[in-house]
C-alpha positions as CSV (number, residue, x, y, z in Angstrom):
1,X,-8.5,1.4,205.9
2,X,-11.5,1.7,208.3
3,X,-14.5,3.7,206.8
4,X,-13.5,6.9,208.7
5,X,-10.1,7.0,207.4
6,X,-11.4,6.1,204.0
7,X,-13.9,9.0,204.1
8,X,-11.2,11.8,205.5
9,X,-9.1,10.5,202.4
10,X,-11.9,11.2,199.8
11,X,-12.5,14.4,201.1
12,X,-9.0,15.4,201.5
13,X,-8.9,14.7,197.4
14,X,-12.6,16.2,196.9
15,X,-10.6,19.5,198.3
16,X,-7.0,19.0,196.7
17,X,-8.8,19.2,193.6
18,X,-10.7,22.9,194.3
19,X,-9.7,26.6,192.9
20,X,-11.6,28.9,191.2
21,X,-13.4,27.1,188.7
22,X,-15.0,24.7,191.4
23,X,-14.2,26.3,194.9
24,X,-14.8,23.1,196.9
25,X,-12.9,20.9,194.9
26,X,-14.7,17.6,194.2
27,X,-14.3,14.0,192.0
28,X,-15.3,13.7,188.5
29,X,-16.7,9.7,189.2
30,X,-19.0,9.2,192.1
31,X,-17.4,5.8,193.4
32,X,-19.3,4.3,195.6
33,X,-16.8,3.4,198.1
34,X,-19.0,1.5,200.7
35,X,-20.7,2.6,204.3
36,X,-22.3,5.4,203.0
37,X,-19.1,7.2,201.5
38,X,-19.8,8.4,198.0
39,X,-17.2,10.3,196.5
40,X,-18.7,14.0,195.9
41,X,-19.0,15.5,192.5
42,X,-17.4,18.9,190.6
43,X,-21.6,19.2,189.9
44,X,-24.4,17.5,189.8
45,X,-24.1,16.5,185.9
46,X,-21.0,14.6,186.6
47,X,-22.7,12.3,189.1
48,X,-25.2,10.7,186.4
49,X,-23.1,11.3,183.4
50,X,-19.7,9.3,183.9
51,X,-21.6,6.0,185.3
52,X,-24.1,6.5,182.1
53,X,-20.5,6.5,180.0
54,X,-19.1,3.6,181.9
55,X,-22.0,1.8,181.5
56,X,-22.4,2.2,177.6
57,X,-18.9,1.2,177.2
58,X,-19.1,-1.7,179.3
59,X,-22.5,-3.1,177.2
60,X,-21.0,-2.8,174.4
61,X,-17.5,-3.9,175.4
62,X,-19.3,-7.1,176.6
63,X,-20.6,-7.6,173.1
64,X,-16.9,-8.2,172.0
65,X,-14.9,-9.2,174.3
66,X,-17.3,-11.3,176.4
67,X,-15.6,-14.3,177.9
68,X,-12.0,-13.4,177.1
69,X,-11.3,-10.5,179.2
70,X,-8.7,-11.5,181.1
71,X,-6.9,-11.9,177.7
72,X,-6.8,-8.5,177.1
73,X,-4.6,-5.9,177.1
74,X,-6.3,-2.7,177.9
75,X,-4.8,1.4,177.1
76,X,-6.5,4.3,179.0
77,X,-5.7,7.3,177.3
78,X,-6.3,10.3,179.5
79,X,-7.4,7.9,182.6
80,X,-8.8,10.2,184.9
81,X,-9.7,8.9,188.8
82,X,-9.5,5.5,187.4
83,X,-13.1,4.5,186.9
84,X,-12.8,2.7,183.6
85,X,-9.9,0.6,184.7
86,X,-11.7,-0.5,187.9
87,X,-15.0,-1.2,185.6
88,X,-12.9,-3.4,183.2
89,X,-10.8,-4.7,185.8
90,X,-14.0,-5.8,187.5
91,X,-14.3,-7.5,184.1
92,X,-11.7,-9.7,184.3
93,X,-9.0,-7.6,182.5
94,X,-5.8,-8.1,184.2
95,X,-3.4,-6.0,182.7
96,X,-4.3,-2.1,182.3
97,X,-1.9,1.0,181.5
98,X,-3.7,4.2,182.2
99,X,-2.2,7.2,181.1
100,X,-2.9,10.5,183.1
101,X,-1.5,13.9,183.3
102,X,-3.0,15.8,186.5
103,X,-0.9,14.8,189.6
104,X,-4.2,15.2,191.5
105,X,-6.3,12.5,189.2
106,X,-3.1,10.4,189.1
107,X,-3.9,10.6,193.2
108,X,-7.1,9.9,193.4
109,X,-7.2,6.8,190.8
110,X,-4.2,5.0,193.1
111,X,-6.7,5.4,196.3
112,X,-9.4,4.2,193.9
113,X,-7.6,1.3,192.5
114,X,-6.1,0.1,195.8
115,X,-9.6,0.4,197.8
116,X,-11.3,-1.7,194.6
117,X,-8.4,-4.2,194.4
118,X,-7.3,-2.7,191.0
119,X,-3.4,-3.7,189.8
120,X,-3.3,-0.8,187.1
121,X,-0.5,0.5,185.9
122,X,-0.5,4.3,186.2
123,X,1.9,6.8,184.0
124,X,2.4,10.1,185.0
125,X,2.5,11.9,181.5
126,X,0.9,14.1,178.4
127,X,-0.9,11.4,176.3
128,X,1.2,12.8,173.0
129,X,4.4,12.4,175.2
130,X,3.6,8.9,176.1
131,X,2.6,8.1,172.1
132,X,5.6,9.4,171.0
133,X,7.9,6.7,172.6
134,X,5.3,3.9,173.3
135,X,5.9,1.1,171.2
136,X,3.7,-2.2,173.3
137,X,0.3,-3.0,171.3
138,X,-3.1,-3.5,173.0
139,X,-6.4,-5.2,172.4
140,X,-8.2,-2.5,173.2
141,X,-7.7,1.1,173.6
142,X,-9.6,3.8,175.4
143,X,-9.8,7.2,174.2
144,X,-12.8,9.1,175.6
145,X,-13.0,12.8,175.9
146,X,-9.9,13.1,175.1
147,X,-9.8,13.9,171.4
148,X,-11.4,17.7,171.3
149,X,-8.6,18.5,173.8
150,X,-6.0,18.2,170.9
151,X,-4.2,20.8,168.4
152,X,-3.2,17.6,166.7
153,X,-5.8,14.9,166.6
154,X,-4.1,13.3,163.2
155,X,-0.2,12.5,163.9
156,X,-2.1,11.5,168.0
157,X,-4.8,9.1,166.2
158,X,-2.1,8.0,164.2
159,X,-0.3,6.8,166.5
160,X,-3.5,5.2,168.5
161,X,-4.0,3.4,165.3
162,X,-0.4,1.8,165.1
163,X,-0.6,0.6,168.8
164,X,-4.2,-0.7,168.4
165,X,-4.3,-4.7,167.5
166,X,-8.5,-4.5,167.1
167,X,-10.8,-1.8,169.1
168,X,-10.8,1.8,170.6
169,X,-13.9,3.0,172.0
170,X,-13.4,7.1,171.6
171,X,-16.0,9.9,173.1
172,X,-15.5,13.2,172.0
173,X,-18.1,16.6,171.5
174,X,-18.8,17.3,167.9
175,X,-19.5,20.6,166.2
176,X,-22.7,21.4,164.7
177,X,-21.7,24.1,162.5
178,X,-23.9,26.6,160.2
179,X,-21.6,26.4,157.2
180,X,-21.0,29.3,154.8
181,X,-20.5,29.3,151.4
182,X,-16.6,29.5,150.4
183,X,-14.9,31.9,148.0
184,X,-11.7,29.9,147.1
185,X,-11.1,29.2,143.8
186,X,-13.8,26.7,142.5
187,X,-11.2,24.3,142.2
188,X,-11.0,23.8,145.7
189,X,-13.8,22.0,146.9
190,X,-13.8,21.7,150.6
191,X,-16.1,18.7,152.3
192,X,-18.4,19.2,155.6
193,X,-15.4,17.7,157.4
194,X,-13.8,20.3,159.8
195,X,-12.7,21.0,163.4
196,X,-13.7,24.3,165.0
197,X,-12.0,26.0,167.5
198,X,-13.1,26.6,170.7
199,X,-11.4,28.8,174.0
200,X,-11.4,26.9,177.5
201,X,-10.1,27.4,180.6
202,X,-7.4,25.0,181.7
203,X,-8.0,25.6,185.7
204,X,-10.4,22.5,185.3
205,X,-9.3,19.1,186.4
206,X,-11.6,17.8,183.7
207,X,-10.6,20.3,181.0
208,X,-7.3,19.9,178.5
209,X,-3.7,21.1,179.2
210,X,-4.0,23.7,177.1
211,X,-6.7,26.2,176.2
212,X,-7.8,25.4,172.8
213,X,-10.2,23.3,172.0
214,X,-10.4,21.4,168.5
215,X,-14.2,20.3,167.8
216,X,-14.6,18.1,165.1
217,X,-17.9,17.3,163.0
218,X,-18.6,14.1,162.5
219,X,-17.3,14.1,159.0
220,X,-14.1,15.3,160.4
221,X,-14.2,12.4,163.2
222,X,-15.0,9.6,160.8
223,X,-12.2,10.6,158.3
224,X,-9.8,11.1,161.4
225,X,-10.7,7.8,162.3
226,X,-10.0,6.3,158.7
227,X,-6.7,7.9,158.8
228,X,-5.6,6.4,161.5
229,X,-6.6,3.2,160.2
230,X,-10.1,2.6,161.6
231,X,-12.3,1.7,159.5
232,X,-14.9,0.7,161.1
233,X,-16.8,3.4,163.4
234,X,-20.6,3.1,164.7
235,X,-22.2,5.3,167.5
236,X,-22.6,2.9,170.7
237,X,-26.0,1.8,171.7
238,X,-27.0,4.4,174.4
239,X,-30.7,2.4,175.4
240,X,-33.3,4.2,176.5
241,X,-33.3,8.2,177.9
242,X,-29.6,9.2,177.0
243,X,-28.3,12.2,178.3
244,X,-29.3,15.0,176.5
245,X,-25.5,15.5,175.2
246,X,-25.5,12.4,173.4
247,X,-29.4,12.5,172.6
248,X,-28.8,15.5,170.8
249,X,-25.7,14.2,169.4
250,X,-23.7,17.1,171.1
251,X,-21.4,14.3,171.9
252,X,-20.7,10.6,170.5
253,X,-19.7,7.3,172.0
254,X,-18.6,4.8,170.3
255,X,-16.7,1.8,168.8
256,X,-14.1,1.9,166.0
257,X,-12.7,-0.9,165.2
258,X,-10.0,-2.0,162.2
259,X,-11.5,-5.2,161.1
């Protein structure tokens, strides 16, 4: 495509994507996608935030799979407009599933992946759908602000964790509750470790299928992950001048692994 028909296709998806939430439509992943054409945020925030995630991931990514990337198989749970697969694909990773609910997103990461060069493989479908019959196992698996989106993170991790040979890198909000005391019976003895619910709006093409939101504290996210048979879990390195999400550990990135 020549760069005015590339830049009439980015805004034709900037606008597919608008309603009342975000009346001018937009992307979530400001691809850069060459003569000037930048693809234009839902907001501001989005524009720094999701090449700050990508970039996180890929450092430490690098770290452990350095060198043998194009022997991995790679899972994108809830894959968005394709900007980690083009990031890992730029890698060397040659064989990518992304999983993807939102015809629009589904839209835009095809135009993404076939402007980049990117020979992912793109399924249409709810990620607890696609777990329930999936049966292939991958090196690593992505899993990033996905998990507070879910009314049943255990059976879904679960699952993750039987289809996951080594790694997952997982993002997700956590809840920062002020706890009061219980009056169970003293033989109950609840830990810190809970998910709180939360009301959202589903209009959003960033926001869940549904409008209940689970947020877990990071008790609850480390024994989640230990259910579902990681392990290993440790915040990512975020460097210097995170945003303040993660700074204030609002939110977490980072690498679970089984081994």
């Amino acid at each position: 495509m020549v760069p005015d028909e590339i830049r009439t296709e980015v805004h034709r998806l900037a606008r597919a994507a608008a309603g009342d939430w975000c009346p001018n439509g937009g992307w979530q992943f400001p691809f850069d996608f060459g003569n000037g054409i930048i693809a234009p945020t839902y907001t501001p925030v989005q524009a720094g935030l999701h090449p700050w995630r990508r970039d996180v991931m890929l450092r430490e990514l690098d770290n452990i799979f350095a060198g043998r990337y194009d022997e991995l198989s790679v899972l994108d749970l809830g894959a968005g407009e394709g900007a980690m697969a083009v990031a890992l694909w730029q890698r060397g990773v040659r064989s990518i599933t992304c999983v993807e609910v939102r015809p629009n997103n589904i839209a835009k990461a095809k135009f993404v992946c076939n402007h980049f060069g990117v020979e992912a493989f793109y399924i249409e479908e709810e990620v607890g759908s696609f777990l329930s019959h999936e049966t292939k196992k991958y090196d690593l698996i992505l899993f990033m602000g996905l998990l507070y989106h879910l009314v049943d993170p255990f059976p879904i991790l679960k699952k993750i964790g039987e289809l996951s040979l080594d790694t997952m890198v997982i993002e997700t909000v956590l809840a920062h509750p002020k706890m009061l005391p219980f009056d169970n019976d003293p033989a109950y003895s609840p830990t810190l470790a809970a998910f709180f619910v939360r009301r959202d709006t589903v209009a959003s093409h960033t926001a869940g299928t549904i409008d209940l939101e689970l947020w877990p504290t990071m008790e609850a996210l480390v024994e989640l992950l230990q259910y579902a048979g990681f392990p290993n879990f440790r915040r990512a390195d975020y460097g210097l001048n995170p945003p303040q999400y993660f700074a204030a550990n609002e939110r977490i990135l980072g690498i679970a692994r089984k081994g």
